[in-house]
C-alpha positions in Angstrom: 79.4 58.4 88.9 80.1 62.0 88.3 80.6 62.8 84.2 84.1 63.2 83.4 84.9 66.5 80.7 87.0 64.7 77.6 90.2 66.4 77.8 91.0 69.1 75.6 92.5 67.9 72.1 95.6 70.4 71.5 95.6 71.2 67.9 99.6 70.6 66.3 100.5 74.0 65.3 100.3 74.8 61.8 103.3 75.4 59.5 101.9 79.5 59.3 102.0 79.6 63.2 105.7 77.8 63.6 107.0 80.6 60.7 105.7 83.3 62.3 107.6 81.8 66.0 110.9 81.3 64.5 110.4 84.9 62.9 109.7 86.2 65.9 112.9 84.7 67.8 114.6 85.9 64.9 113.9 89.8 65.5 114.3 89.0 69.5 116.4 86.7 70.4 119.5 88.2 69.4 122.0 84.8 70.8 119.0 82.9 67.7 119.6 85.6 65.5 123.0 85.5 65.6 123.4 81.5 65.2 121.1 82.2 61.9 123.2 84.7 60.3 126.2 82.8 60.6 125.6 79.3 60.3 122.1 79.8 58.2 119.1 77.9 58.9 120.3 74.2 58.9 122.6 75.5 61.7 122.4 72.3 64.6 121.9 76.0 67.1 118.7 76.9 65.7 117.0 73.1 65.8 114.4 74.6 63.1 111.7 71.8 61.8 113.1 70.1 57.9 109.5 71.3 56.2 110.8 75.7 57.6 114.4 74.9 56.5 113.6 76.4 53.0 111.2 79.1 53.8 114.3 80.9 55.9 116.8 80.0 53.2 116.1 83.6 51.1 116.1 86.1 55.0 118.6 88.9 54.1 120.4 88.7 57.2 121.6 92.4 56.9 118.5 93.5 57.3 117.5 91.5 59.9 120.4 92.7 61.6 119.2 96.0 61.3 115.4 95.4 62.1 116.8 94.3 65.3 119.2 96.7 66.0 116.5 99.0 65.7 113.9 97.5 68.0 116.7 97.6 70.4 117.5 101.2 70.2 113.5 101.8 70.3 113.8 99.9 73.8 116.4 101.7 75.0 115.9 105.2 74.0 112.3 105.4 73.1 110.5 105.0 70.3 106.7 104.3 68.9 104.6 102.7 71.9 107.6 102.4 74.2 107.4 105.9 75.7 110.7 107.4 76.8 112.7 103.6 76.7 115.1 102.0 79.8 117.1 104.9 79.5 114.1 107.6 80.2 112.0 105.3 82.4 115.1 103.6 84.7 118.0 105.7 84.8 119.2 104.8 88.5 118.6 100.8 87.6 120.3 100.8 84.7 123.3 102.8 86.8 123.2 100.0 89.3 123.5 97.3 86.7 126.5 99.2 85.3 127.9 99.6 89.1 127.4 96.1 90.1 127.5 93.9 87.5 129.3 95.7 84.6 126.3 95.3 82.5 125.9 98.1 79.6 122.5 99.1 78.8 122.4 97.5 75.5 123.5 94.2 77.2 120.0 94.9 79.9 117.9 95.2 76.8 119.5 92.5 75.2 118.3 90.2 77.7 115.1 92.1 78.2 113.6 91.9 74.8 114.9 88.0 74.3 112.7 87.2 77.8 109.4 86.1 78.1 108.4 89.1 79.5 108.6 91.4 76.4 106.3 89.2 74.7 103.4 91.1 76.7 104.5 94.5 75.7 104.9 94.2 72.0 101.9 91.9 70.9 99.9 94.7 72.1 96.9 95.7 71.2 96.5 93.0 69.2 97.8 90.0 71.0 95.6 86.7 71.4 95.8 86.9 74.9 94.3 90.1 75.6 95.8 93.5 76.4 99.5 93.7 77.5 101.3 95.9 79.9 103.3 98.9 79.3 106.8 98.6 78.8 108.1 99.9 82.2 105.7 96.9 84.2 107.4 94.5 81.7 110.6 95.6 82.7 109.7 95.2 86.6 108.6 91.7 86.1 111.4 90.8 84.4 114.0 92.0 86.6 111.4 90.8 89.4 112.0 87.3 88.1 116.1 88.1 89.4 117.5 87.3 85.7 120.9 85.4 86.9 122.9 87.6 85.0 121.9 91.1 86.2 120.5 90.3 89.9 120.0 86.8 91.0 119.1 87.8 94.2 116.6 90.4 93.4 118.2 93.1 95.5 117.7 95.7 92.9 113.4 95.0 92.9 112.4 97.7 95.2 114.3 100.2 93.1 112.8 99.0 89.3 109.4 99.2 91.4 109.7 102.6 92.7 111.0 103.6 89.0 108.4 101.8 87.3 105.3 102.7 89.1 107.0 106.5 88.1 106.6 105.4 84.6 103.6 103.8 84.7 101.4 106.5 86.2 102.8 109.0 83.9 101.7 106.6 81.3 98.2 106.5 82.2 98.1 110.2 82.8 98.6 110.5 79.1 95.7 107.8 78.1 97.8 104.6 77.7 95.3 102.5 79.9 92.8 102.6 77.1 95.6 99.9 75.4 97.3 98.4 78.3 96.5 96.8 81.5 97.4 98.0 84.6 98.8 95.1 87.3 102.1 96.4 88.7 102.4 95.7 92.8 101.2 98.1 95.2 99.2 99.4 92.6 94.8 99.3 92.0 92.3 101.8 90.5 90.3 103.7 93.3 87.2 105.8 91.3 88.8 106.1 88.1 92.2 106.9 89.9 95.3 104.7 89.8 96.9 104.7 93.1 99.8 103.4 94.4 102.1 103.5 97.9 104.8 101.8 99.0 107.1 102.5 102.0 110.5 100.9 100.3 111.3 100.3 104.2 113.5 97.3 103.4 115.7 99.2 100.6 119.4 100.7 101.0 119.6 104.4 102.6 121.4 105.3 99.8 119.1 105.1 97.7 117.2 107.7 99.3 113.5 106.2 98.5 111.1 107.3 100.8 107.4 106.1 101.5 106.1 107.6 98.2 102.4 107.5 96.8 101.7 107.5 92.8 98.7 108.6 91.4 97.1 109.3 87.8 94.1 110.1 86.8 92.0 112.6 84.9 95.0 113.5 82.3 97.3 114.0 85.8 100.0 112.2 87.8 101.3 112.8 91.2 104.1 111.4 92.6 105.4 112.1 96.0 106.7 111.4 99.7 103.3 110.3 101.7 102.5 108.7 104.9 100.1 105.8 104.6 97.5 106.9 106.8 96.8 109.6 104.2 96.8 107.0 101.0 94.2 104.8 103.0 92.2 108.1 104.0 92.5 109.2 100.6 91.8 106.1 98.3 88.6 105.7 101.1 87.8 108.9 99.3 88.4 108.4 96.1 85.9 104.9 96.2 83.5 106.9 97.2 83.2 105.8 101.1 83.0 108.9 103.0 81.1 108.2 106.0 84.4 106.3 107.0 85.6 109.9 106.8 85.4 112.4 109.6 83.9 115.6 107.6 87.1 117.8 108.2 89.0 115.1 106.8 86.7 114.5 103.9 87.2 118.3 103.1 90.8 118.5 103.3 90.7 115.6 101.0 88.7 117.0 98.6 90.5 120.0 98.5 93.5 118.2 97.7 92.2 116.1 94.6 91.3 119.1 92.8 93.8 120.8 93.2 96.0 118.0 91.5 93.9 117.7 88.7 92.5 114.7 89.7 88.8 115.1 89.8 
């Protein structure tokens, strides 16, 4: 008979590790926070274990009002680590979600920095599970995941991508990948180079997105309209495989990376 591995033992979490949760729903979750300051922690909302009870019983709830009023404001408007916030990074999203659904941006961030998501942005770089993302790709996922209050369909996906990978390139230009992973869609390093395309063929004309190509690299970005016969020839180039390449095209190609700044 083939041997069997025991299965794992899962360790209960220690009374350290559940604080350090509820403190951190505390500064995120604003609906938890919320339930704390005004019923305090025996409140039925908050469902907190008997033996934690105590060691939240002396939390100044104005200041954790304030802590997380100001995480907010860092998320929307910028701050330390979150480059230039929602506001900087997704102005046409967030004008959609105002349009459509009558959500303010406070209300999107809200909801953000409460979600899963988030949790990969801000335990960076010293999260347990490895390096996280940059705030903009958090962003994308979660409004990928069509939260039911801003767009349960997930009409508004092709946009936050096109807005995101905008972000995100600019990002890396300015030496964020040496913290944060790089895994947005449509998106891969080719020689050193992030590169992206993305035709954006199935989105609104009004939105005006055209088949656009993201790049970043060497302490540049470029973003622009492309067709995607010139992103294959050019990532071809950029791994390094230029017999594929007929020689006029390898020159033209050349000539193009350095003048961006890539190379």
């Amino acid at each position: 008979m083939p041997h069997e591995s025991p299965a794992p033992v899962l360790t209960p979490p220690t009374r350290h590790e559940r604080i350090l949760k509820v403190l951190d729903r505390l500064l995120y979750d604003r609906d938890f926070r919320e339930a704390f300051t005004t019923d305090g922690p025996t409140s039925d909302r908050l469902t907190l274990d008997a033996d934690l009870v105590d060691a939240f019983g002396r939390v100044d709830v104005h200041e954790l009002a304030l802590v997380g009023r100001n995480i907010r404001s860092e998320v929307v408007s910028g701050g330390t680590g979150t480059g230039p916030g929602l506001k900087g990074a997704f102005p046409r999203t967030l004008d959609e979600l105002r349009e459509r659904r009558g959500v303010a941006v406070n209300q999107v961030a809200e909801q953000f920095i409460a979600s899963p998501t988030f949790q990969r942005f801000r335990d960076v770089p010293f999260s347990p599970y490895g390096r996280g993302t940059t705030l903009p790709e958090c962003f994308h996922r979660f409004m990928a995941g069509r939260p039911p209050a801003l767009d349960p369909l997930g009409e508004l996906e092709p946009l936050v991508h096109h807005e995101a990978a905008a972000a995100v390139v600019r990002a890396v230009a300015t030496g964020a990948h040496a913290t944060f992973d790089v895994t947005l869609g449509h998106m891969a390093f080719h020689g050193g180079v992030l590169c992206g395309f993305r035709a954006y063929d199935e989105t609104p004309e009004a939105w005006l997105l055209k088949p656009t190509m993201f790049l970043a690299g060497g302490g540049r970005c470029v973003i622009g309209p492309a067709r995607r016969p010139l992103y294959e020839a050019l990532t071809t180039f950029l791994d390094g495989r230029l017999d594929a390449l007929a020689p006029q095209v390898r020159t033209s190609l050349e000539d193009r990376v350095r003048a961006w700044g890539l190379r």
